[in-house]
NUVONU-591373 format. One record per atom (N, C-alpha, C): residue in one letter; x, y, z. Coordinates in steps of 0.2 Angstrom, whole numbers, padded with zeros to 4 digits, always signed. Layout:
<bakols>
AXYZ/...
</bakols>
This chain:
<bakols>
X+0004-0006+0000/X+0000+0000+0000/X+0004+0006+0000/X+0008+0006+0004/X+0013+0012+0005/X+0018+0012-0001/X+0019+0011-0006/X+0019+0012-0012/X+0016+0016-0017/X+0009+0016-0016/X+0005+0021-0019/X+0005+0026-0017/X+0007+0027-0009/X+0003+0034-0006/X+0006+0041-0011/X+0014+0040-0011/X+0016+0046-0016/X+0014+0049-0023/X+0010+0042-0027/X+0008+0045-0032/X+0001+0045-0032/X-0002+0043-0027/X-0008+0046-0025/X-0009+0054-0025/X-0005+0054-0018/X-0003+0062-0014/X-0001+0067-0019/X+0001+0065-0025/X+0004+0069-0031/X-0001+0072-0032/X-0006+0064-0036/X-0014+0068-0038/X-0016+0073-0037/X-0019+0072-0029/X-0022+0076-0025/X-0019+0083-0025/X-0013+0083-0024/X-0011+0091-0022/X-0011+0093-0032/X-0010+0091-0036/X-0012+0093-0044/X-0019+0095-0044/X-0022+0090-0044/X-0029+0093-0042/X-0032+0097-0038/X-0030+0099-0032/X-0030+0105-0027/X-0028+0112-0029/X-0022+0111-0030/X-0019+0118-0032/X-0020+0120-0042/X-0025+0117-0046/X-0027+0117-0050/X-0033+0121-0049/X-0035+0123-0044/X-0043+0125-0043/X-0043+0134-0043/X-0045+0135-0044/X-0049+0143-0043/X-0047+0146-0033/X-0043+0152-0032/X-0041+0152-0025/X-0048+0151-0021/X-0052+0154-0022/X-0057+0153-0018/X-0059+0146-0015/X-0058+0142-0020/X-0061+0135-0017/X-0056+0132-0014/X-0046+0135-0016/X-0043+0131-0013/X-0044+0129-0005/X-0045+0135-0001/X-0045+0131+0005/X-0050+0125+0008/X-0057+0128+0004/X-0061+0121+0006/X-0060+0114+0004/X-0055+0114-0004/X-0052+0108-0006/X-0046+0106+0002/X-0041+0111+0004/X-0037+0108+0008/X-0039+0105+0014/X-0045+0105+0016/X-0047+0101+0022/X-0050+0093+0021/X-0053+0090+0016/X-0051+0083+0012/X-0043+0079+0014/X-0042+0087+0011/X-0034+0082+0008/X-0032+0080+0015/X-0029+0086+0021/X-0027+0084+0027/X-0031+0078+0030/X-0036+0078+0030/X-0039+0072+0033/X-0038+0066+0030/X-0037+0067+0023/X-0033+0059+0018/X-0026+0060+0021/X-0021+0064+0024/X-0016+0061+0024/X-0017+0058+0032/X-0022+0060+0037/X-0020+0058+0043/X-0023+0052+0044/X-0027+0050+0037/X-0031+0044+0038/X-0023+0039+0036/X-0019+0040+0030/X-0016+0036+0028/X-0009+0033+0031/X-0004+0043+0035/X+0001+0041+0040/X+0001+0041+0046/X-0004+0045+0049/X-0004+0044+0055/X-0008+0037+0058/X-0014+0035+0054/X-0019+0031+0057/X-0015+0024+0059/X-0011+0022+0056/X-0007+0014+0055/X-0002+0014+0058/X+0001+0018+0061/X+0007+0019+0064/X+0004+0019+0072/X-0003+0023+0073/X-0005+0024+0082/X-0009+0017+0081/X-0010+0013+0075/X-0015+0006+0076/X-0006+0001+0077/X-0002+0002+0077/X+0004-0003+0076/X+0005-0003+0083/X+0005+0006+0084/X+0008+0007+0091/X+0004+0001+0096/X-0002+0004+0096/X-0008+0001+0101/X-0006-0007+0101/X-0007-0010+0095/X-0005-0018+0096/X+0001-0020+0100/X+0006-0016+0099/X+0011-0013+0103/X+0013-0015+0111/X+0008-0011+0112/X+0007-0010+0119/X+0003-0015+0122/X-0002-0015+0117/X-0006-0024+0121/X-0001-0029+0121/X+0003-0030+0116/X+0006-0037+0118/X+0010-0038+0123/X+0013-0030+0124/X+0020-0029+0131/X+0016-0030+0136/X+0010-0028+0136/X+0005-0030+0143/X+0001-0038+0144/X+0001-0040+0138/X+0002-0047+0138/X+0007-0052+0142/X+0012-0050+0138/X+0019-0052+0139/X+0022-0052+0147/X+0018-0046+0151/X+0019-0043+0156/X+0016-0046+0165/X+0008-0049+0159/X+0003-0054+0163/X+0005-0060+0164/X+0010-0062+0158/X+0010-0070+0158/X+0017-0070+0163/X+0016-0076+0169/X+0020-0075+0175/X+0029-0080+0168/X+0033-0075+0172/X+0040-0077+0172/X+0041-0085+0171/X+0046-0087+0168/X+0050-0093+0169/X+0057-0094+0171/X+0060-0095+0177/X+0064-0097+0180/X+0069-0099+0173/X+0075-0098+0174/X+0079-0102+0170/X+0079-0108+0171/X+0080-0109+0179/X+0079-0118+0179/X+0074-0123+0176/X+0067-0117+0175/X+0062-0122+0174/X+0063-0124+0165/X+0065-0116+0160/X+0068-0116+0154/X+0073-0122+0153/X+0074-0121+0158/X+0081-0129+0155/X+0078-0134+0156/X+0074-0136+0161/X+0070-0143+0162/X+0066-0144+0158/X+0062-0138+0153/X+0058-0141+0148/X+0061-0142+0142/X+0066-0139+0141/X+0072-0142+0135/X+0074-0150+0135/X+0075-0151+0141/X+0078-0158+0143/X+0072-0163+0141/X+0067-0161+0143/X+0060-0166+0142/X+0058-0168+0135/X+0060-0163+0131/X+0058-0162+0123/X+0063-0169+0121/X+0070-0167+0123/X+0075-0174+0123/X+0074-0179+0125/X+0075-0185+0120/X+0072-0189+0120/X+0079-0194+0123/X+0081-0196+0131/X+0088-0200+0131/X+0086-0208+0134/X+0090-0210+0133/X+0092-0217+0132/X+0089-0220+0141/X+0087-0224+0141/X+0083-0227+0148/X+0091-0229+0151/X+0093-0230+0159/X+0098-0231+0161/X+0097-0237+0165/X+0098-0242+0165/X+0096-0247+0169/X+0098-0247+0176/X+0095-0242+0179/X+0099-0241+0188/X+0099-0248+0192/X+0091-0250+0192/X+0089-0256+0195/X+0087-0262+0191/X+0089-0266+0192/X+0086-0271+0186/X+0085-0279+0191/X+0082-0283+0190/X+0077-0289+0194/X+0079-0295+0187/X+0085-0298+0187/X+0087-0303+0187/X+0084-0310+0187/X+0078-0313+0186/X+0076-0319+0186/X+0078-0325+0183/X+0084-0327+0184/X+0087-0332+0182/X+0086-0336+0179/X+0080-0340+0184/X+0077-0346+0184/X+0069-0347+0186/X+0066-0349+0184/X+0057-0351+0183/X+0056-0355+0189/X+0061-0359+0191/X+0059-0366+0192/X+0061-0364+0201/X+0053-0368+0203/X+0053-0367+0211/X+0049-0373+0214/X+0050-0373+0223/X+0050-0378+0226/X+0044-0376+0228/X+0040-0370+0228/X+0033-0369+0232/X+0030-0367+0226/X+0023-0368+0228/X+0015-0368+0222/X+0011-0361+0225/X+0015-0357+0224/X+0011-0351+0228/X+0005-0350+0220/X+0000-0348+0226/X-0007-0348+0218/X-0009-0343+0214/X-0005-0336+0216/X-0004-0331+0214/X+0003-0330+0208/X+0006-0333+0208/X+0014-0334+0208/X+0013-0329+0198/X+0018-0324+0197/X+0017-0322+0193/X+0023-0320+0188/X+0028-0328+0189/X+0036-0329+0185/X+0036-0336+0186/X+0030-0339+0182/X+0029-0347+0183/X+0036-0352+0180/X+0035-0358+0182/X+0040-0362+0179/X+0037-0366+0171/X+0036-0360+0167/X+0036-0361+0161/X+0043-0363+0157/X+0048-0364+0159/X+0055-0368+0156/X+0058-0368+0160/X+0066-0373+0160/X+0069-0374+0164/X+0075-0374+0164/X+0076-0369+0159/X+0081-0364+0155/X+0087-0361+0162/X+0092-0361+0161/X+0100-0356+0164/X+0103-0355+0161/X+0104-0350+0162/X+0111-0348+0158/X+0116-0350+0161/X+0122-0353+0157/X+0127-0354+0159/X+0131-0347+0162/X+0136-0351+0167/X+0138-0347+0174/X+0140-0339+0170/X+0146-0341+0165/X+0151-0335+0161/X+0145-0333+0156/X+0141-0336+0154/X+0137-0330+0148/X+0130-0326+0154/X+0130-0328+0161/X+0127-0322+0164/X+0130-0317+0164/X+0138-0320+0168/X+0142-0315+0168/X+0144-0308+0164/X+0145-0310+0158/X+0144-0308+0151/X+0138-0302+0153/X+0132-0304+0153/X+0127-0300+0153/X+0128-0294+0160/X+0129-0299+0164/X+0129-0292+0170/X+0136-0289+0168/X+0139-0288+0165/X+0145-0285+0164/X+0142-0279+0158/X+0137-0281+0154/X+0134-0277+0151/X+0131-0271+0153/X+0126-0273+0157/X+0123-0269+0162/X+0126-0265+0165/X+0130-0266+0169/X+0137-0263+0173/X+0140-0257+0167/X+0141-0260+0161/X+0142-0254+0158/X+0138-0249+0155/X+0133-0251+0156/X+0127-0245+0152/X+0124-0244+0159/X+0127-0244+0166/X+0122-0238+0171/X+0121-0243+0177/X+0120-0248+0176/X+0116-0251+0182/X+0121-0250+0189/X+0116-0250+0194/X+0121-0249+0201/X+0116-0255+0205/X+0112-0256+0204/X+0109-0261+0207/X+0107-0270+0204/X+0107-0274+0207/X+0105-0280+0204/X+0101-0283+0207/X+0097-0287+0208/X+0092-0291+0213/X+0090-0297+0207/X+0092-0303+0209/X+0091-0309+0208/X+0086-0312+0211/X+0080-0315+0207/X+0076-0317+0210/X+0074-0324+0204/X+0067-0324+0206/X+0065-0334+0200/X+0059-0332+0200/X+0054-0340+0199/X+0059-0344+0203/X+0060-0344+0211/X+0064-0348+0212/X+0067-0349+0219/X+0076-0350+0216/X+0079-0343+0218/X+0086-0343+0217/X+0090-0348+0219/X+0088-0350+0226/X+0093-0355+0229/X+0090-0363+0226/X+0088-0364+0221/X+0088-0370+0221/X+0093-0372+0214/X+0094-0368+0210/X+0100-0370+0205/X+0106-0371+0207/X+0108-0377+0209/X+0114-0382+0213/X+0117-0377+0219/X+0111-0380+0223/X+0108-0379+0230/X+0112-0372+0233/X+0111-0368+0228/X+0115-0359+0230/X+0120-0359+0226/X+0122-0362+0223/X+0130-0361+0223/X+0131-0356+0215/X+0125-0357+0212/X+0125-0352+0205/X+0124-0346+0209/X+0118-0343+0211/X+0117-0336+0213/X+0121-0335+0218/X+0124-0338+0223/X+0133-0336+0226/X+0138-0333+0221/X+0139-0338+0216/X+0142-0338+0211/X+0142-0328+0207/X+0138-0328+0207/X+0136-0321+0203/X+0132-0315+0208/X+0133-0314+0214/X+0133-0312+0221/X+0141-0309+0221/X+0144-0314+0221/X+0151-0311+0223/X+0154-0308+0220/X+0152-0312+0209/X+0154-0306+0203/X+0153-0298+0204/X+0147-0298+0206/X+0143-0292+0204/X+0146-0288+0210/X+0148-0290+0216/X+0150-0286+0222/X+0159-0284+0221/X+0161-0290+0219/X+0169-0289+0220/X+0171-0286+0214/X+0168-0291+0206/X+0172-0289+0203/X+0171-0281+0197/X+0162-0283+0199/X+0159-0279+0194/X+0157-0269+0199/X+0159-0273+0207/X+0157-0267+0211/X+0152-0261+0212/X+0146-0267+0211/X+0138-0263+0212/X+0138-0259+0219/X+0138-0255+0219/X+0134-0253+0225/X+0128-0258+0228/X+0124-0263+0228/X+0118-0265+0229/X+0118-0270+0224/X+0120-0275+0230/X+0117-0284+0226/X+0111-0287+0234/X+0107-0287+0230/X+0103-0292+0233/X+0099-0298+0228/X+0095-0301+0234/X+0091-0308+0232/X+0085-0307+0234/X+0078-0309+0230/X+0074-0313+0235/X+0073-0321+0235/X+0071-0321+0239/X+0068-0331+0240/X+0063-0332+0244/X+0061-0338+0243/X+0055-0338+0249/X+0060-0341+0255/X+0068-0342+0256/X+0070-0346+0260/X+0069-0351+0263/X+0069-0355+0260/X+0067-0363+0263/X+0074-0368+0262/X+0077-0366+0258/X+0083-0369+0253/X+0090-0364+0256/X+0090-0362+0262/X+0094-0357+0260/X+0097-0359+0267/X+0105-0359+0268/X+0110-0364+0274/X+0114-0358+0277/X+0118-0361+0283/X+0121-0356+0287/X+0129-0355+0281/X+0128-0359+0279/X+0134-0360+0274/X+0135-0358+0269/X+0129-0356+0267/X+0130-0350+0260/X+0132-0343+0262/X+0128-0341+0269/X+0130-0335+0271/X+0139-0335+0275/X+0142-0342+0276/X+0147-0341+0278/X+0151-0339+0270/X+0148-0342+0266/X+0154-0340+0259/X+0152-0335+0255/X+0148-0333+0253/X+0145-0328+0251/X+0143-0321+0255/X+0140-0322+0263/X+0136-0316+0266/X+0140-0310+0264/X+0146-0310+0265/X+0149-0303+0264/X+0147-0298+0260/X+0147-0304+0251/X+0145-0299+0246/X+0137-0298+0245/X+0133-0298+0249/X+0127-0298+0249/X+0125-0292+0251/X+0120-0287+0249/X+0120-0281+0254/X+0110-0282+0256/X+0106-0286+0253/X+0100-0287+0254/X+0098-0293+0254/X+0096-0297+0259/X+0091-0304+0258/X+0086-0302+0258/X+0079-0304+0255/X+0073-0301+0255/X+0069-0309+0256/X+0065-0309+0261/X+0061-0317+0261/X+0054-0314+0261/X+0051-0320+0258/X+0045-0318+0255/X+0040-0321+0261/X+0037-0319+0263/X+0032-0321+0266/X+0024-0316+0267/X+0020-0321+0268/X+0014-0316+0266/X+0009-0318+0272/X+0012-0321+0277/X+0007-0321+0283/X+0011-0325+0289/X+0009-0322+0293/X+0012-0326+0300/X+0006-0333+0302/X+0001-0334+0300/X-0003-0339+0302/X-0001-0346+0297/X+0002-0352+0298/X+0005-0356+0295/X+0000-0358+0291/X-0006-0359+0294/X-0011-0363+0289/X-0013-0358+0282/X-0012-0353+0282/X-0015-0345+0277/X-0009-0349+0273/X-0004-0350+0274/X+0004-0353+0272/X+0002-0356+0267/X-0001-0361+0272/X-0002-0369+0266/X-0008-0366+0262/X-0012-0362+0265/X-0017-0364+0256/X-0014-0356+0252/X-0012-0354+0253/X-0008-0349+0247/X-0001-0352+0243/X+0000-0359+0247/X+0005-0364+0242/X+0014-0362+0245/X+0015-0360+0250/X+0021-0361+0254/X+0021-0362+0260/X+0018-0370+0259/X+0018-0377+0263/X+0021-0381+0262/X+0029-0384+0266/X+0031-0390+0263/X+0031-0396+0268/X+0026-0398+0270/X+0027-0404+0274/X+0028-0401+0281/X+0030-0404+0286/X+0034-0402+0292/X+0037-0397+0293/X+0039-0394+0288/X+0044-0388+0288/X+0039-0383+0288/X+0039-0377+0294/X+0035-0370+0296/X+0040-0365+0292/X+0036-0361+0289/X+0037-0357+0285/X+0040-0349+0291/X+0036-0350+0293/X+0036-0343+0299/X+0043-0345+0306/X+0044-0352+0306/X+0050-0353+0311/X+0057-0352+0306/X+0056-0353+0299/X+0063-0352+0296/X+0064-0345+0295/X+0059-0342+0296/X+0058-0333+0294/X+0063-0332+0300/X+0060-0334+0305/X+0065-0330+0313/X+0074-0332+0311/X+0073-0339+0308/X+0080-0343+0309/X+0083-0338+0305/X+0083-0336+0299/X+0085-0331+0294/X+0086-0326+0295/X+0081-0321+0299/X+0082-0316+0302/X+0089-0315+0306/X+0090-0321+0310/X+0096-0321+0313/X+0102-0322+0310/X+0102-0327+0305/X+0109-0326+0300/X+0110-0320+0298/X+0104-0317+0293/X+0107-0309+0294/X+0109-0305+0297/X+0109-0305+0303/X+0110-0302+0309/X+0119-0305+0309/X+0121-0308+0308/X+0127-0312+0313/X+0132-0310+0307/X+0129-0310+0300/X+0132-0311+0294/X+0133-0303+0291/X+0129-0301+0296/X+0129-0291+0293/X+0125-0291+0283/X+0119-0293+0284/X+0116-0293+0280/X+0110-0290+0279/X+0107-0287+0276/X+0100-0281+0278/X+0095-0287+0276/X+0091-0287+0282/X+0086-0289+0282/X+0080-0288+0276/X+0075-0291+0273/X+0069-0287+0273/X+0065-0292+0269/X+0057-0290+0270/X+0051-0293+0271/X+0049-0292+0264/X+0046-0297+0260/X+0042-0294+0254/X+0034-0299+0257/X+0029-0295+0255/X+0023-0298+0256/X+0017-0297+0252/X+0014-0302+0248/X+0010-0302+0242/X+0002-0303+0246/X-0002-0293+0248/X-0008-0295+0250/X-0013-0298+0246/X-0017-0304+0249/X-0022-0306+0243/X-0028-0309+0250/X-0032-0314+0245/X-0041-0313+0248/X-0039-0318+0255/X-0032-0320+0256/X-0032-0325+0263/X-0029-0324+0265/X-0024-0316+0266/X-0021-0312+0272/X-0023-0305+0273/X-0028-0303+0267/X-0031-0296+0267/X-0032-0295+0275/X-0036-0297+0280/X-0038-0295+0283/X-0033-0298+0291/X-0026-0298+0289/X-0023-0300+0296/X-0019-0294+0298/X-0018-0295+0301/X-0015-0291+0308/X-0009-0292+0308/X+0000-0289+0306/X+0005-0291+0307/X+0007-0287+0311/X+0008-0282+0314/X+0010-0276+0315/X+0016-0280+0320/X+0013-0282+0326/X+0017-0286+0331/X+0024-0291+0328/X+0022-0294+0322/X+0027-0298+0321/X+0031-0295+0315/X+0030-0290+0311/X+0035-0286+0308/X+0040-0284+0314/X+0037-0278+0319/X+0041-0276+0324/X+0047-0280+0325/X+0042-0286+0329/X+0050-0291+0331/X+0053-0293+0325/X+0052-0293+0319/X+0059-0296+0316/X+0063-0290+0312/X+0060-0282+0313/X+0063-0276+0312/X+0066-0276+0306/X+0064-0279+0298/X+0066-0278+0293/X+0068-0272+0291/X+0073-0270+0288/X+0074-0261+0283/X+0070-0260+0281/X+0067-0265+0277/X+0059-0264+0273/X+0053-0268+0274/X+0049-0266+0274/X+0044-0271+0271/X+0039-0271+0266/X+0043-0273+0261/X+0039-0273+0255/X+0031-0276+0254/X+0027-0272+0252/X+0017-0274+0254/X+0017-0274+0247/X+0016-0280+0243/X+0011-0278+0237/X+0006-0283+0235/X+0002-0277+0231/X-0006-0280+0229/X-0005-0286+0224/X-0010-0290+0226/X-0008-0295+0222/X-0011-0292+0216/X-0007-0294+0209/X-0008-0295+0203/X-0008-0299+0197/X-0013-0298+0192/X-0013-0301+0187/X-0010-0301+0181/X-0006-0307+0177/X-0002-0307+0173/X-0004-0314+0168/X-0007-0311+0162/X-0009-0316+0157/X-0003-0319+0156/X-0004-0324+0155/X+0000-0330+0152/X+0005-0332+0158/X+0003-0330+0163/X+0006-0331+0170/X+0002-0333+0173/X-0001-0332+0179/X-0006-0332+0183/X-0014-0332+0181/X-0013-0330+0176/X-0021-0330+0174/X-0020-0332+0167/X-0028-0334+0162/X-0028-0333+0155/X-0025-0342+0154/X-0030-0344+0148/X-0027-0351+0145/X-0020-0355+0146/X-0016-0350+0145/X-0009-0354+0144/X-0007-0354+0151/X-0007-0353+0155/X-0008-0351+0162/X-0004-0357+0167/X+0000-0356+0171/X+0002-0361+0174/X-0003-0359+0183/X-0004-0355+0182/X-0007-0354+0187/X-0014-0350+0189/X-0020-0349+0193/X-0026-0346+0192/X-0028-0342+0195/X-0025-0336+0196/X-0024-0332+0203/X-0030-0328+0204/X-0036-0329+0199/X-0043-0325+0198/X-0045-0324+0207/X-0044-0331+0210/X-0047-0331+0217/X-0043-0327+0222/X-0037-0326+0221/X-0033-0322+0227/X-0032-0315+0226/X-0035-0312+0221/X-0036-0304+0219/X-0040-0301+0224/X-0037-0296+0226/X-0042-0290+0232/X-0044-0285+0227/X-0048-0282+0230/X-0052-0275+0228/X-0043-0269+0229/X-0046-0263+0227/X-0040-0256+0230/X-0041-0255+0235/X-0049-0255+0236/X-0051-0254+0244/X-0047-0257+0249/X-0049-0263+0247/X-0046-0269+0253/X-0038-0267+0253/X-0034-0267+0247/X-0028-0265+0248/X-0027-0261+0253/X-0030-0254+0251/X-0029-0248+0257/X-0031-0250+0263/X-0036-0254+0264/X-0038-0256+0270/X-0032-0258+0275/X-0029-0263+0271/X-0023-0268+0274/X-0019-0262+0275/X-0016-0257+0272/X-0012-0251+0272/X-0012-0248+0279/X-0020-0245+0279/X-0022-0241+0285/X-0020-0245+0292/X-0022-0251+0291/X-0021-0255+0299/X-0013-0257+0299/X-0007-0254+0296/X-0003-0255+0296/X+0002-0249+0296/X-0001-0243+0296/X+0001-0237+0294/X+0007-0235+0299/X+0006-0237+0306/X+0010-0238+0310/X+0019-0240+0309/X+0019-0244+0305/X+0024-0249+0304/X+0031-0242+0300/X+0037-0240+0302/X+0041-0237+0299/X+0043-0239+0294/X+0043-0245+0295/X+0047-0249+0285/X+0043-0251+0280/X+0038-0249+0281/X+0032-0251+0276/X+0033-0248+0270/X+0034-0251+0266/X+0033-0247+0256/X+0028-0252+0253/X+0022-0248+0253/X+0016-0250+0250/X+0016-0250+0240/X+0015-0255+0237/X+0013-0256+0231/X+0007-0260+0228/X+0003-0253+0224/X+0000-0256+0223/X+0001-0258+0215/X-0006-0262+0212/X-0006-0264+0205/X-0002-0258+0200/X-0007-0254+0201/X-0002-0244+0196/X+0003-0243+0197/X+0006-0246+0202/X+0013-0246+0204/X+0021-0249+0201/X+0015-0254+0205/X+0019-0260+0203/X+0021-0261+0194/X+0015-0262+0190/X+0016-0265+0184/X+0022-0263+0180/X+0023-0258+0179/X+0028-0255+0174/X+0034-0253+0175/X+0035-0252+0185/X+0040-0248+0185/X+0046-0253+0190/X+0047-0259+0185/X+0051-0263+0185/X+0054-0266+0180/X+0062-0265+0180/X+0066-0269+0175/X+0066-0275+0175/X+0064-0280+0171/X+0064-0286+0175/X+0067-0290+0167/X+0072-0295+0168/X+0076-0299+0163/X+0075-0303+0164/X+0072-0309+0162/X+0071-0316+0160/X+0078-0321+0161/X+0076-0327+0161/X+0080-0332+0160/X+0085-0329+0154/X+0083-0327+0148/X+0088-0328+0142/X+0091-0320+0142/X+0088-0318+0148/X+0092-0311+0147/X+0088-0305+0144/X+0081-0308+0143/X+0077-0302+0139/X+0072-0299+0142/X+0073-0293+0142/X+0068-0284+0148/X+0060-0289+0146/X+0057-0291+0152/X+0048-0290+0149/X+0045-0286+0151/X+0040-0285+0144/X+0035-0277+0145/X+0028-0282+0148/X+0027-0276+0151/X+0022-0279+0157/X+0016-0274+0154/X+0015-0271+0149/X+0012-0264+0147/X+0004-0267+0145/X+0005-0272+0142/X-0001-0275+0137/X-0007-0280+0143/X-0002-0280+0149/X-0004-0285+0156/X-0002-0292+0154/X+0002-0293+0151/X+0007-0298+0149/X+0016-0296+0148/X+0018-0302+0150/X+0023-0302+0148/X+0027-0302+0140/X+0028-0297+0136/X+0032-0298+0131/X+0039-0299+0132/X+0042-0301+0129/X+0051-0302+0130/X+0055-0297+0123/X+0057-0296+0125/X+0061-0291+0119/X+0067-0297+0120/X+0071-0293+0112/X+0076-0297+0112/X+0082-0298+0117/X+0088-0302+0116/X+0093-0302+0126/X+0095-0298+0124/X+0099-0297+0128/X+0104-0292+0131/X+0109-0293+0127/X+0113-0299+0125/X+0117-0305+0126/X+0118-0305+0116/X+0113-0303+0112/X+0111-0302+0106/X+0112-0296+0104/X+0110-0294+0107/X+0107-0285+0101/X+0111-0278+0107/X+0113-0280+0115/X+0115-0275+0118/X+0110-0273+0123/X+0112-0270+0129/X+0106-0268+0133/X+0103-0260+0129/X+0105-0255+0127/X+0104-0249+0125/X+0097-0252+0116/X+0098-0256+0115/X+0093-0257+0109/X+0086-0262+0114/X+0089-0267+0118/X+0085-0272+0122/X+0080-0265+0126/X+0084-0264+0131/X+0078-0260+0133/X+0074-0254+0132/X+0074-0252+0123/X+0068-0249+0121/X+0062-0253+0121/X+0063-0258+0120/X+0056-0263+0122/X+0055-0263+0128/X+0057-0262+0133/X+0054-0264+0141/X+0049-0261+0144/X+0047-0256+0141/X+0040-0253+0144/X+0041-0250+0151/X+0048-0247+0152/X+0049-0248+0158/X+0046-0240+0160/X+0042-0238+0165/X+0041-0233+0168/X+0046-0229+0172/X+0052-0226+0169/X+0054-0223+0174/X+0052-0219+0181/X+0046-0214+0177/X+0044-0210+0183/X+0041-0215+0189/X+0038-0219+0187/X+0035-0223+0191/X+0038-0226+0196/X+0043-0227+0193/X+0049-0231+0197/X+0053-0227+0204/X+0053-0219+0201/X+0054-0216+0205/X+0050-0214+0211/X+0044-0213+0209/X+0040-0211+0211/X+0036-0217+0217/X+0036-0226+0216/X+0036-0226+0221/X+0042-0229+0224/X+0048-0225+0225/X+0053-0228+0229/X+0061-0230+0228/X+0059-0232+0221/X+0064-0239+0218/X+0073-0234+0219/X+0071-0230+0219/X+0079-0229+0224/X+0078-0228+0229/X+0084-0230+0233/X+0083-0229+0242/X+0091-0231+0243/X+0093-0231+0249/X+0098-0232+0253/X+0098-0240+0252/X+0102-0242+0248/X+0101-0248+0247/X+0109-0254+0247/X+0113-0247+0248/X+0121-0252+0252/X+0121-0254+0257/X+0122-0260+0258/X+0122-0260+0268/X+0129-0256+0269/X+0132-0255+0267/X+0139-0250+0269/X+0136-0244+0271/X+0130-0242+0267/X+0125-0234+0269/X+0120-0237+0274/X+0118-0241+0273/X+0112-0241+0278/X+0114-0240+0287/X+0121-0241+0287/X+0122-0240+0295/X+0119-0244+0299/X+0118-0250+0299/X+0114-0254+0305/X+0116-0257+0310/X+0113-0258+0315/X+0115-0261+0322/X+0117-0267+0321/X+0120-0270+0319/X+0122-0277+0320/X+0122-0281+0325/
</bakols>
């Protein structure tokens, strides 16, 4: 537009001062009014927009640099870090727990040096933690494997944090004499202090009490400078018990509480080794069991939301399963393709992981404990 205005402006003033004098002044009040329509009008409308936007700008609250940087980092998309990762070596167990959701679907191990191989992998893309679990760890030649790679991962490989869980039944004073050093977490599983609740949840073995070998364990940890702790799967036949008294005495670091959970091709569903439809609680009842135990200082409650995603968990062959689909999928090993390709298939929930817990104080060097 501002292109025409001078050969417009020409016109006008040609046509104006062409006029007879008398009319020129009544000609000149048009014209002034065309030029303030055309320079001045767009320059106070520019101004004005001007001004709104700085008062815009002025309303919308500040951003901290720090926050500028945190939303840049988010847009990045980086590599998952394997901090904590759940080891399941082996499928294969001595108790029929009926919930049980890492059935003995094969009877697969890896040999000793191609585990090692993998936690060496690990080790180098991040991990500071390993926890070994089944299965039942102690039954592959009676301890002496997960010994075997207990002691890897503390002496050679120098994790910060090696533990195990077991249900403890297979587990001697004698592995804790060769082994307990490089140990910094025993976890025993137990989900009720009432024996007969035991047996029909299916960690019943004959004559042996489940709840006397809990005490007997407790005590080795103790002697052996091992951090104690408790994992507990609530379901419809210890929802409504009372531990508070027997946590106390046996004073684990932790006591892990989690909702029982459903896992096709696991515990539930056709191919199913196991039917656990019956030992599922409501979130109610979860919280319920929560509430009557809120007391307890080591209690880390988990529920289903929790739980599902925000675990790394490695297979027998060494492959992350995604737990997303409420199945386990297996991505390729570790051991094949590298942990950095493997665990973009894991589905693994970082935040989640964070958020309930999954880092903690987890060296017995840091934990400081009375022994």
């Amino acid at each position: 537009m501002w292109t025409l205005v001078p050969t417009t402006f020409a016109g006008k003033m040609l046509s104006t001062f062409g006029q007879p004098l008398g009319s020129l002044w009544r000609s000149l009040v048009p014209l002034l009014c065309w030029l303030k329509t055309v320079l001045w009008l767009p320059g106070t409308q520019r101004s004005r927009r001007q001004q709104q936007q700085q008062q815009q700008q002025q309303q919308q609250p500040r951003k901290e640099p720090d926050e500028t940087r945190e939303e840049e980092k988010e847009d990045i998309l980086l590599p998952t870090t394997p901090t904590s990762v759940n080891y399941h070596f082996t499928r294969q167990c001595n108790y029929k727990c009926g919930f049980c959701f890492h059935t003995a679907k094969t009877s697969f191990v890896l040999p000793l040096q191609e585990a090692k191989r993998g936690l060496l992998l690990l080790k180098e893309a991040g991990m500071e933690k390993i926890n070994f679990s089944g299965g039942e760890p102690f039954i592959q030649d009676r301890g002496e494997y997960v010994g075997q790679l207990v002691q890897f991962c503390k002496q050679e490989l120098r994790l910060p944090s090696v533990s195990i869980v077991s249900n403890g039944s297979l587990i001697r004073e004698r592995w804790f004499r060769n082994y307990g050093e490089y140990l910094d977490i025993l976890a025993i599983s137990c989900d009720s202090f009432d024996e007969q609740v035991n047996v029909l949840i299916g960690r019943g073995q004959g004559k042996k009490n489940h709840v006397e070998n809990l005490q007997k364990l407790r005590t080795w940890c103790r002697d052996y400078r091992v951090a104690f702790k408790i994992n507990s799967v609530i379901n419809r036949f210890n929802v409504d018990e009372d531990m508070n008294e027997q946590i106390a005495a046996l004073s684990p670091v932790r006591w892990k509480v989690f909702q029982c959970l459903l896992i096709e091709g696991e515990n539930t569903g056709e191919d199913a080794l196991r039917e656990a439809g019956r030992f599922v609680i409501s979130d109610e009842e979860f919280e319920g069991f929560l509430e009557r135990h809120k007391e307890v200082s080591c209690l880390v409650p988990e529920s289903n939301q929790k739980m599902k995603d925000s675990y790394l968990i490695l297979d027998e062959y060494m492959r992350f399963l995604n737990c997303q689909n409420g199945r386990k999928d297996p991505s390729k090993s570790i051991l094949d393709v590298g942990v950095e390709e493997a665990i973009k298939f894991s589905g693994f929930d970082e935040k989640m992981f964070l958020k309930r817990g999954g880092k903690y104080v987890w060296s017995k060097a840091d934990l400081k404990l009375d022994w």
